[in-house]
C-alpha positions as CSV (number, residue, x, y, z in Angstrom):
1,X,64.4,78.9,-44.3
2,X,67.6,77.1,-43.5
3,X,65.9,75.8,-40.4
4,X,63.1,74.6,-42.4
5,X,64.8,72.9,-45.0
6,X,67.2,71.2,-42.2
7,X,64.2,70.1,-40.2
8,X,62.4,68.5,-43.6
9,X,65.7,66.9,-44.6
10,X,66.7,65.3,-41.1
11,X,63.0,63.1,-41.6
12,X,64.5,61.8,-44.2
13,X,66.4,58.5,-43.4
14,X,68.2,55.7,-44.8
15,X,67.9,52.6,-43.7
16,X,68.9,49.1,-45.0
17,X,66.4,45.7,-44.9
18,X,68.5,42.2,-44.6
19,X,66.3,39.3,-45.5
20,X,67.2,35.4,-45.4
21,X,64.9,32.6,-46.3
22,X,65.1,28.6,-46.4
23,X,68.2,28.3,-44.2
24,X,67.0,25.1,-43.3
25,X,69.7,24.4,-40.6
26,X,72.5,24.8,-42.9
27,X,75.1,24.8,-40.0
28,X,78.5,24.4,-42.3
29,X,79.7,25.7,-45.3
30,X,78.9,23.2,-48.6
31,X,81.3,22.8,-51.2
32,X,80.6,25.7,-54.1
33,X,81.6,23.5,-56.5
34,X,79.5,25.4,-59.1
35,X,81.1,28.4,-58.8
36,X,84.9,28.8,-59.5
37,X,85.4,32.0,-57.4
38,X,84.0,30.5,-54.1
39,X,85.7,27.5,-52.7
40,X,82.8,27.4,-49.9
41,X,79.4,28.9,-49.0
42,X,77.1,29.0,-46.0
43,X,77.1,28.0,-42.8
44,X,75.2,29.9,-40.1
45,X,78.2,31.0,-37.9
46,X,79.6,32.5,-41.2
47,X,76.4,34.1,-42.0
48,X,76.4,35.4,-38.5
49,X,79.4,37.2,-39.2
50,X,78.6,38.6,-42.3
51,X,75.0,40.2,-40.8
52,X,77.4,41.7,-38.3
53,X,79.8,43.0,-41.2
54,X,77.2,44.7,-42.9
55,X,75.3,45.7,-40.0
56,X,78.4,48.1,-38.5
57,X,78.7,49.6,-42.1
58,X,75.0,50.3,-42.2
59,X,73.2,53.3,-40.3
60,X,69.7,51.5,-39.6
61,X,69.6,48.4,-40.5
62,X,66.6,45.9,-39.8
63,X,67.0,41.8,-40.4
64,X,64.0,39.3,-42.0
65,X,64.1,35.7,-42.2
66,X,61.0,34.1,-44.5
67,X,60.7,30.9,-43.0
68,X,61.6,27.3,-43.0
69,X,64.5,27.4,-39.8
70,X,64.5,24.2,-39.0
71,X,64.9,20.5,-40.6
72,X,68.2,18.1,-40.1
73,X,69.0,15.8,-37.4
74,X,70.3,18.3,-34.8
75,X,67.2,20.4,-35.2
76,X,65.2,17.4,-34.8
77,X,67.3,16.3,-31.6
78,X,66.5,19.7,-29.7
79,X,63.3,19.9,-31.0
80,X,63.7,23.0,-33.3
81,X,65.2,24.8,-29.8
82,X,68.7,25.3,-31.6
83,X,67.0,26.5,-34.8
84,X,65.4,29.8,-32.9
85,X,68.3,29.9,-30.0
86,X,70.8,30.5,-33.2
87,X,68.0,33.3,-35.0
88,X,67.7,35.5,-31.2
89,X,71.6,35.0,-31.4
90,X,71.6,36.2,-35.2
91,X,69.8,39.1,-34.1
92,X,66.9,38.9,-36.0
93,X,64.2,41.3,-35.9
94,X,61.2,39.0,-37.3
95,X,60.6,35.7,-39.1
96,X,57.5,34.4,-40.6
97,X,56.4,30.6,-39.8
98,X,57.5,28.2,-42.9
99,X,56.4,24.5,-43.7
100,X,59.4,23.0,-42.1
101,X,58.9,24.6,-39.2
102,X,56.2,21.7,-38.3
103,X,58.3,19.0,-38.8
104,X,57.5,17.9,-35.5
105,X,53.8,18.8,-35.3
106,X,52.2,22.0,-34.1
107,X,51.7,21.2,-30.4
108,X,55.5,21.0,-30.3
109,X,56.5,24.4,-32.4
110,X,53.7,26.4,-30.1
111,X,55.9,25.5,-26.9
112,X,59.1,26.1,-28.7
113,X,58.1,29.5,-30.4
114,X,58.5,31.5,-27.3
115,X,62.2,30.6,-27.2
116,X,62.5,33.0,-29.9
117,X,63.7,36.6,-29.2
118,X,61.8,38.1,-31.7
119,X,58.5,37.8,-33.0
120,X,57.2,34.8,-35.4
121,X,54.8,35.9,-37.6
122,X,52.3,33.9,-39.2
123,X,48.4,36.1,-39.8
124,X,46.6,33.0,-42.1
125,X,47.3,29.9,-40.4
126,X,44.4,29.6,-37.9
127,X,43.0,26.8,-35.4
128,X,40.2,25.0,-36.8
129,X,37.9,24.9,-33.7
130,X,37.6,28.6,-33.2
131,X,39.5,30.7,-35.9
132,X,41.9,32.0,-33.8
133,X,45.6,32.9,-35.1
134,X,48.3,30.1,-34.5
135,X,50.7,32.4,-34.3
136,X,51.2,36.7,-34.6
137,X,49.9,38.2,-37.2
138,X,52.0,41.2,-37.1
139,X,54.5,43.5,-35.5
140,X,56.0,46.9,-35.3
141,X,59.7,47.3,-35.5
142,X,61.1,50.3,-34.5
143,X,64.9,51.8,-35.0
144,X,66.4,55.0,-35.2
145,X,62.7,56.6,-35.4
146,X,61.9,55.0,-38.6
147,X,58.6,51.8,-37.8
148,X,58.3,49.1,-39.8
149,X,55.2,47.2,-39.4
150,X,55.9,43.7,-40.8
151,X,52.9,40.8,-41.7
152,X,54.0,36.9,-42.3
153,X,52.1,34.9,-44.0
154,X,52.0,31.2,-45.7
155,X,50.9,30.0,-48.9
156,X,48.1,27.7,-49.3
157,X,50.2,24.8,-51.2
158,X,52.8,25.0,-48.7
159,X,50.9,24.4,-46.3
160,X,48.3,21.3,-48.0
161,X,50.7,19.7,-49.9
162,X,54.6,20.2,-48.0
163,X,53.3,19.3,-44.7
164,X,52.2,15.9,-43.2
165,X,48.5,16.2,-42.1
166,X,49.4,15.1,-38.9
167,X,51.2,18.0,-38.2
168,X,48.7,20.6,-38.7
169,X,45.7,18.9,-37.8
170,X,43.2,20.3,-36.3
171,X,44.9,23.9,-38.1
172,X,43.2,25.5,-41.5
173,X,45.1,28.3,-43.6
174,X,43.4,31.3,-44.9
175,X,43.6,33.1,-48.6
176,X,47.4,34.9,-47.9
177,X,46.5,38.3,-49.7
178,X,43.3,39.4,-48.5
179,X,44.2,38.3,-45.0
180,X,47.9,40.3,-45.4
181,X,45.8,43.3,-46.9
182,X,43.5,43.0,-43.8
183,X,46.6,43.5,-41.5
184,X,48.4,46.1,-43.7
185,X,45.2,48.9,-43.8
186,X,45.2,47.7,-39.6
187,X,48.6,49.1,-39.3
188,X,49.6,51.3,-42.3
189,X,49.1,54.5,-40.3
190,X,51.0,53.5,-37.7
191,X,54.2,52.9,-39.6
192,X,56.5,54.4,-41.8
193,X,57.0,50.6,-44.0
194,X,55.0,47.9,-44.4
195,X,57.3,44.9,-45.0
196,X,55.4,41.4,-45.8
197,X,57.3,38.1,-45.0
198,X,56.2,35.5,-47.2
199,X,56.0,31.5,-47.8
200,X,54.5,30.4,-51.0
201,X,55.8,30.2,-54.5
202,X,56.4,26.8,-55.9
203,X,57.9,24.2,-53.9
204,X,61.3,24.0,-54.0
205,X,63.2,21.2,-55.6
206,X,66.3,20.5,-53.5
207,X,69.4,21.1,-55.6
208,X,72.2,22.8,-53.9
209,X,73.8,24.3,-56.9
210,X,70.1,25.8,-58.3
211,X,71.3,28.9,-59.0
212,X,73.6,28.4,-61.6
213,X,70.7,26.0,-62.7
214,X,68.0,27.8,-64.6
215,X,65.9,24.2,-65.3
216,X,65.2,23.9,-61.5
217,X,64.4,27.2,-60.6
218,X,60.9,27.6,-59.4
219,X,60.4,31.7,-60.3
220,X,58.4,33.6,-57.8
221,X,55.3,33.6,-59.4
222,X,53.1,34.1,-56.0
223,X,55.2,36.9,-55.0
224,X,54.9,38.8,-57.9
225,X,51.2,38.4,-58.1
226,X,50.5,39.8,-54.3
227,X,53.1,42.3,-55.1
228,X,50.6,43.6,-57.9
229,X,47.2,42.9,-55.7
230,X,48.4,44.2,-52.7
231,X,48.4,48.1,-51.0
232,X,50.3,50.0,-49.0
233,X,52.9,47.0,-48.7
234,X,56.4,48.5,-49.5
235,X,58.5,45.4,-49.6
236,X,57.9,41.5,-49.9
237,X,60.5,39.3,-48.8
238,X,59.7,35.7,-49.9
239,X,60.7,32.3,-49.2
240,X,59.7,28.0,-50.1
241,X,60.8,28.0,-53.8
242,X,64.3,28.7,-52.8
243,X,64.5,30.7,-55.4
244,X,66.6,34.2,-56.1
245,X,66.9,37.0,-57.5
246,X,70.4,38.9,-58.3
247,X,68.4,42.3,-57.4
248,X,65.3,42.8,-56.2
249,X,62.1,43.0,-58.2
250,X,60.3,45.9,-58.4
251,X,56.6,45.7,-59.3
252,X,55.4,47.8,-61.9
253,X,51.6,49.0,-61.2
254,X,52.8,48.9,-57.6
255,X,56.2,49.8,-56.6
256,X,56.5,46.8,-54.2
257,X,60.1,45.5,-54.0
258,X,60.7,41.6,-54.1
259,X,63.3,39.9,-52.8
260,X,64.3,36.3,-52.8
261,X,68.3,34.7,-51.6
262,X,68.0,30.8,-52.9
263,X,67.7,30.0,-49.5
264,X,70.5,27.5,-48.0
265,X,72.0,30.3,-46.1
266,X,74.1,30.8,-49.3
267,X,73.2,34.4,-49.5
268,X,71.9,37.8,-47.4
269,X,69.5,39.5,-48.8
270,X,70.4,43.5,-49.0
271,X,68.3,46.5,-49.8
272,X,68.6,50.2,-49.1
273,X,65.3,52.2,-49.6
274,X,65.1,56.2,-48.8
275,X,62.0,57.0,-46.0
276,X,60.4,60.3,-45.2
277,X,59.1,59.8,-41.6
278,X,57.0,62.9,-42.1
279,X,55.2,61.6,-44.9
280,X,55.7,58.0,-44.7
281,X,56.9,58.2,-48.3
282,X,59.3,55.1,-49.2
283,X,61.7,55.0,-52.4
284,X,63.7,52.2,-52.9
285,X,67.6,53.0,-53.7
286,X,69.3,49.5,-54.7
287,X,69.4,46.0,-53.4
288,X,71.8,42.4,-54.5
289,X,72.5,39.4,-52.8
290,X,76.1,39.2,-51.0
291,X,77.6,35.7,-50.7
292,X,78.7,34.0,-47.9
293,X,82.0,33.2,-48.4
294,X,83.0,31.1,-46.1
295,X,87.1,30.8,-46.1
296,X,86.5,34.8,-46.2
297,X,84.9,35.3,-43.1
298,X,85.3,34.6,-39.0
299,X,82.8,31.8,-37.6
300,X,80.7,33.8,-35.6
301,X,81.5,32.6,-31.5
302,X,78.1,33.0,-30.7
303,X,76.3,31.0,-33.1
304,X,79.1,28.8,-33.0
305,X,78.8,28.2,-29.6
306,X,75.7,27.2,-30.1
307,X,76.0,24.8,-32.9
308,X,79.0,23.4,-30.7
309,X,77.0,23.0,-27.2
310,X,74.0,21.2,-29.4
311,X,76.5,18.8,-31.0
312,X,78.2,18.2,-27.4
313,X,74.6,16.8,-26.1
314,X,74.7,14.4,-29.0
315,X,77.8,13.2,-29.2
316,X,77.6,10.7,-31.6
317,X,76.1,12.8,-34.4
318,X,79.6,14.4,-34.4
319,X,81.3,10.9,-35.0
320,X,83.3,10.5,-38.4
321,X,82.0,7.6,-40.0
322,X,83.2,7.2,-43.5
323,X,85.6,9.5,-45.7
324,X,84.3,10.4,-49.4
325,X,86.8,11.3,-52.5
326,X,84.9,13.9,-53.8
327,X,82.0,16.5,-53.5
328,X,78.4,14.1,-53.5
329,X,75.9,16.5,-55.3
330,X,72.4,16.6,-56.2
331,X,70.9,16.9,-59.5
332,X,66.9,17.2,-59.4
333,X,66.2,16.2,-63.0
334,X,69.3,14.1,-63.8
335,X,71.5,11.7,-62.6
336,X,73.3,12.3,-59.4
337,X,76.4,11.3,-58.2
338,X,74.9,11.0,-54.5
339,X,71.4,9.5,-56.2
340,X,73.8,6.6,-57.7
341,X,75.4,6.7,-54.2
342,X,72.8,6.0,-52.7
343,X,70.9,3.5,-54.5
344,X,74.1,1.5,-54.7
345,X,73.8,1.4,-51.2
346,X,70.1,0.3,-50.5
347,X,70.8,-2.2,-53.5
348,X,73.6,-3.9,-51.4
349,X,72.1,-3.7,-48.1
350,X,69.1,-5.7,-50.1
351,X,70.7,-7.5,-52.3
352,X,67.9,-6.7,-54.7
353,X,68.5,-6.4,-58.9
354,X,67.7,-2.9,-58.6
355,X,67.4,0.1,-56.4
356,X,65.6,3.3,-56.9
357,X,65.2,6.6,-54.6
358,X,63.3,9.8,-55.5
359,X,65.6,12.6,-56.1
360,X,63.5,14.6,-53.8
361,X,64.0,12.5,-50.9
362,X,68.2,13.1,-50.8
363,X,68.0,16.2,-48.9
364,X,71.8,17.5,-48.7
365,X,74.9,17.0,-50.6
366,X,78.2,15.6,-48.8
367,X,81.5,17.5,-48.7
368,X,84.3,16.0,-49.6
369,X,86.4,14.8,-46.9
370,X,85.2,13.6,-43.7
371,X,81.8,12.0,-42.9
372,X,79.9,12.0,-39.7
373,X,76.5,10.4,-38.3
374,X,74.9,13.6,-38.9
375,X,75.8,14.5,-42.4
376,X,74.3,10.9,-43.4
377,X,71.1,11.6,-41.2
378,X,70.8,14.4,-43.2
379,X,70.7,13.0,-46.4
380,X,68.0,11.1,-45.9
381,X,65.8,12.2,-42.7
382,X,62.9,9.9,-43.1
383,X,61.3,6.7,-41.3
384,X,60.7,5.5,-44.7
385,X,62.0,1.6,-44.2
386,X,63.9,-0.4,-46.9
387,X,61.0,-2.2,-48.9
388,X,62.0,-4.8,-51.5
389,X,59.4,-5.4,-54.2
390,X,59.4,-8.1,-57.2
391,X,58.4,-6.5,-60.3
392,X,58.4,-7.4,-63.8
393,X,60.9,-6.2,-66.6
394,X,57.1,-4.9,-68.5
395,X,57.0,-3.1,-65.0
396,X,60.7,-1.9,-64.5
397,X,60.0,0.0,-67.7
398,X,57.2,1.8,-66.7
399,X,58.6,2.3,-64.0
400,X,61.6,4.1,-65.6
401,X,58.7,5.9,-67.8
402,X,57.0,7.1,-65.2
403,X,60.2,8.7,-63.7
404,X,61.0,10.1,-66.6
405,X,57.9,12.8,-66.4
406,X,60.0,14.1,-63.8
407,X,56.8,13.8,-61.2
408,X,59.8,14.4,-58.3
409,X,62.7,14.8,-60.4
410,X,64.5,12.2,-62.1
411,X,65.0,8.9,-60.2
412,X,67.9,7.8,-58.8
413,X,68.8,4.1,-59.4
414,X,71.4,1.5,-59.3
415,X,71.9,-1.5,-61.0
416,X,70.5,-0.1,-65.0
417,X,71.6,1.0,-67.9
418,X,69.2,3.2,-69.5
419,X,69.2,5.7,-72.1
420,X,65.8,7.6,-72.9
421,X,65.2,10.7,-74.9
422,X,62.9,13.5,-72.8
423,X,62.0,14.9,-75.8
424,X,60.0,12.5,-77.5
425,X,56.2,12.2,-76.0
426,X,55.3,10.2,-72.0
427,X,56.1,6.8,-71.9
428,X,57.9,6.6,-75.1
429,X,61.1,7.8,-73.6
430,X,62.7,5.1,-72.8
431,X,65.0,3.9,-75.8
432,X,67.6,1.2,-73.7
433,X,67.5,-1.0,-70.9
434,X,70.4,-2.8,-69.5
435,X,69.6,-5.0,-65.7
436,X,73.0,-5.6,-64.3
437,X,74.9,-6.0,-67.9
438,X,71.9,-7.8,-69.6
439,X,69.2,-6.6,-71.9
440,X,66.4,-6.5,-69.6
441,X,63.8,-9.5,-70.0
442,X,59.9,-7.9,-70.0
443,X,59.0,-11.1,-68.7
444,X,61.2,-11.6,-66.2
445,X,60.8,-11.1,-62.5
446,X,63.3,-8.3,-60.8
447,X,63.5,-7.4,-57.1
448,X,63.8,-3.9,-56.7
449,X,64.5,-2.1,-53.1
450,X,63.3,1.3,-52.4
451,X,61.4,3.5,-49.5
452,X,58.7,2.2,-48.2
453,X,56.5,5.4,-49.2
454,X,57.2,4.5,-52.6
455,X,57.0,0.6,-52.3
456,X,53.5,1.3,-51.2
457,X,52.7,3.3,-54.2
458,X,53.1,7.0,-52.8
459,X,54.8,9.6,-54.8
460,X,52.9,7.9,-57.6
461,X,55.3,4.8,-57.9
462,X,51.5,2.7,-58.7
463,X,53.7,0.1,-60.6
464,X,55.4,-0.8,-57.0
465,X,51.3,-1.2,-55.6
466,X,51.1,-3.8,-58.4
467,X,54.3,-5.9,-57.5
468,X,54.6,-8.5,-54.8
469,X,56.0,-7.1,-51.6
470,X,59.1,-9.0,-50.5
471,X,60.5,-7.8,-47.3
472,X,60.7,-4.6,-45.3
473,X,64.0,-4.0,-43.0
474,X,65.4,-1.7,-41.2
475,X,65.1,2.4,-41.8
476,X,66.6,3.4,-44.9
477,X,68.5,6.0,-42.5
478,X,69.9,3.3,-41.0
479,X,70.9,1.2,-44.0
480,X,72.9,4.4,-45.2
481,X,74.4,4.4,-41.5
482,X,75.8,1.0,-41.6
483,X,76.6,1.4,-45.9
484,X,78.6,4.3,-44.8
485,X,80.5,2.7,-41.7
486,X,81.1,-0.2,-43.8
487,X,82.4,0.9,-46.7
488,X,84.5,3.8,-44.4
489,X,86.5,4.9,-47.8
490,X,83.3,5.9,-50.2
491,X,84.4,6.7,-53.8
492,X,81.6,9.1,-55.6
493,X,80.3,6.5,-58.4
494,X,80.5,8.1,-62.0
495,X,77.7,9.0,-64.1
496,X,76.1,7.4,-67.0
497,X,73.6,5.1,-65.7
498,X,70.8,6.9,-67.5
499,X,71.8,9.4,-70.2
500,X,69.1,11.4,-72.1
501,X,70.1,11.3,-75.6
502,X,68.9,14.8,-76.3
503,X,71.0,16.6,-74.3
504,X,74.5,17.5,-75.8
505,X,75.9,18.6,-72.3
């Protein structure tokens, strides 16, 4: 009897799942400035060393990334190379494919992927020609005696609608849940967990500080819904919305588990589940993000390396440019401090009335302290060039209206005074316009610089379509460059260039 019972218990194992998602390249800590009990956060090497922390306190442990490992300048400048050099030194076990990863077109990820020392899953993105996978569909992890079989897969809007069609064409995407169920009853009896990696949910809208943020938070509506449709599928880790989740969801009809870390490399994702090898029953014990705290932990020599080696083969993305007074933070439906930043900056270079750049498009925040090349590249990493278009004051207010439906956020601008009331119906929001100190003149012509997406009309700027193009310079990357090198002491402008009436905060 006592044999027995020993034997039946010993099947029984513990074992711990550590999920990331939407690191996006985050090599340094950021300035927490929205929470009072972390001075700073991120930063791969420091993420490094927390997985190893956790790791040696852990029997089994098994490590999941959902996607989106590359963007920046440096992962641009190796080509994405870095991105899976630093997950294979990270020790991860799988990843599934994300949006960003095709930032530099598919033919270029397919001969980069086999860098990677672990597999990268994707089962629904297929070649158009022949419906054959891109990528892996699946694998089988196996620790301690315990097999985790583990799908990736990518949702349909991520892949249509965050990706340029240059980079996946000749590529076609495939329903995520009946293809994921497909490869789950393939492999169920082989495993003891079933773990899908996903990348769908809402896209995200980048603000640093989203979690203390509950207006920009994207939910993980997709998740949930293949969490309930789905069989046999023990856990979902997801990723693109950059959203989180304190502790993991756990799905009513089903039992699946959801997890979710903000992304940002802010947080590791940690849960503990109990698994019967014998009769491949799984019962999940507990879960919660841990932060990482930066100023608490080692950098990690190996990842750091890494980072280091990169920046030593591009030397000048290293060099300190500018100094800035304060943190330069993002605010997706509101006015920024780096928005007005920014805008200041292309309205100088252009000399224009006005300036205006989608909230969307500033893709980091800036430390305080020291600025170099590749913390500006950063901010905004596009070929978009500085386009200067003549508009009327009839036409700067729709403008303004426009923006303020919040199609990509709230617009950034210089050079306005505006107050508006987002409570009141679409285009009536608008209350007050100011041009430069003066009431602004409807019939009046203003020159207004922006990107050149926009200046053509994109992001559904049609008022810019309707002006009379000016002139088209250099790259608005460059523009910040030279802004930046110029001005070499930046002071974060103040806020109050476009105050919504209805808020009290």
């Amino acid at each position: 009897m006592m044999t027995g019972s020993f034997s039946a218990q010993a099947e029984v194992k513990e074992i711990t799942l550590l999920h990331t998602n939407d690191i996006e390249s985050v090599y340094e800590p950021v300035d927490a400035f929205w929470n009072p009990d972390i001075t700073r956060i991120g930063g791969i090497p420091y993420l490094a060393s927390l997985i190893k922390q956790v790791q040696a306190e852990e029997e089994t442990s098994f490590l999941f990334d959902a996607g989106d490992i590359f963007t920046g300048s440096l992962s641009k400048k190796t080509q994405g190379k870095l991105a899976f050099d630093l997950y294979s030194a990270m020790g991860y076990d799988a990843i599934t494919l994300g949006n960003h990863e095709f930032e530099y077109g598919w033919k270029t990820l397919k001969e980069t992927m086999p860098r990677a020392a672990y597999p990268v899953l994707n089962a629904n993105i297929k070649f158009e020609q022949n419906d054959a996978p891109f990528s892996q569909p699946y694998t089988i992890v196996e620790r301690d005696g315990v097999r985790i079989g583990v799908v990736g897969v990518m949702g349909i809007d991520a892949f249509y609608n965050t990706m340029w069609k240059g980079n996946r064409k000749g590529l076609t995407i495939d329903d995520p849940i009946a293809v994921t169920q497909f490869w789950v009853d393939k492999i169920h009896d082989e495993v003891d967990m079933v773990v899908v990696l996903t990348h769908q949910n809402k896209t995200a809208p980048m603000q640093t500080d989203k979690e203390a943020d509950p207006e920009v938070q994207r939910g993980f509506d997709e998740d949930y819904a293949m969490a309930g449709q789905l069989k046999n599928v023990d856990v979902i880790f997801g990723g693109h919305s950059d959203h989180g989740l304190w502790k993991p969801v756990v799905h009513p009809e089903t039992g699946t588990v959801v997890g979710l870390t903000f992304g940002q490399g802010k947080y590791l994702g940690y849960t503990k589940f109990e698994v019967d090898t014998e009769t491949n029953s799984v019962k999940f014990l507990n879960g919660k993000l841990i932060p990482v705290e930066a100023d608490k932990l080692k950098r990690d020599k190996k990842t750091g390396e890494l980072i280091d080696n990169a920046r030593k083969q591009f030397p000048e993305l290293n060099q300190t440019i500018a100094t800035i007074d304060d943190t330069a933070f993002r605010r997706y439906y509101r006015e920024s401090n780096i928005g007005n930043l920014v805008a200041d900056m292309m309205r100088n270079a252009a000399e224009a009335d006005i300036a205006m750049m989608s909230s969307g498009s500033i893709r980091v925040d800036l430390n305080q302290g020291d600025v170099t090349l590749e913390n500006v590249m950063n901010v905004f990493p596009f070929t978009d060039k500085l386009a200067v278009v003549s508009i009327s004051g009839k036409q700067v207010k729709q403008l303004l209206e426009y923006s303020y439906t919040l199609p990509y956020g709230l617009a950034q601008f210089s050079g306005i005074e505006a107050k508006y009331d987002s409570t009141k119906p679409e285009k009536q929001r608008l209350i007050s316009l100011n041009i430069n100190g003066e009431p602004i003149d409807d019939s009046r012509q203003y020159s207004v610089a922006t990107y050149s997406y926009a200046a053509s009309g994109g992001d559904g700027y049609h008022v810019f379509a309707e002006g009379k193009p000016l002139s088209q310079g250099e790259p608005v990357m460059q523009v910040l460059i030279e802004q930046f090198k110029q001005r070499k002491n930046i002071t974060v402008p103040d806020l109050g260039r476009q105050v919504d009436i209805s808020r009290q905060d």
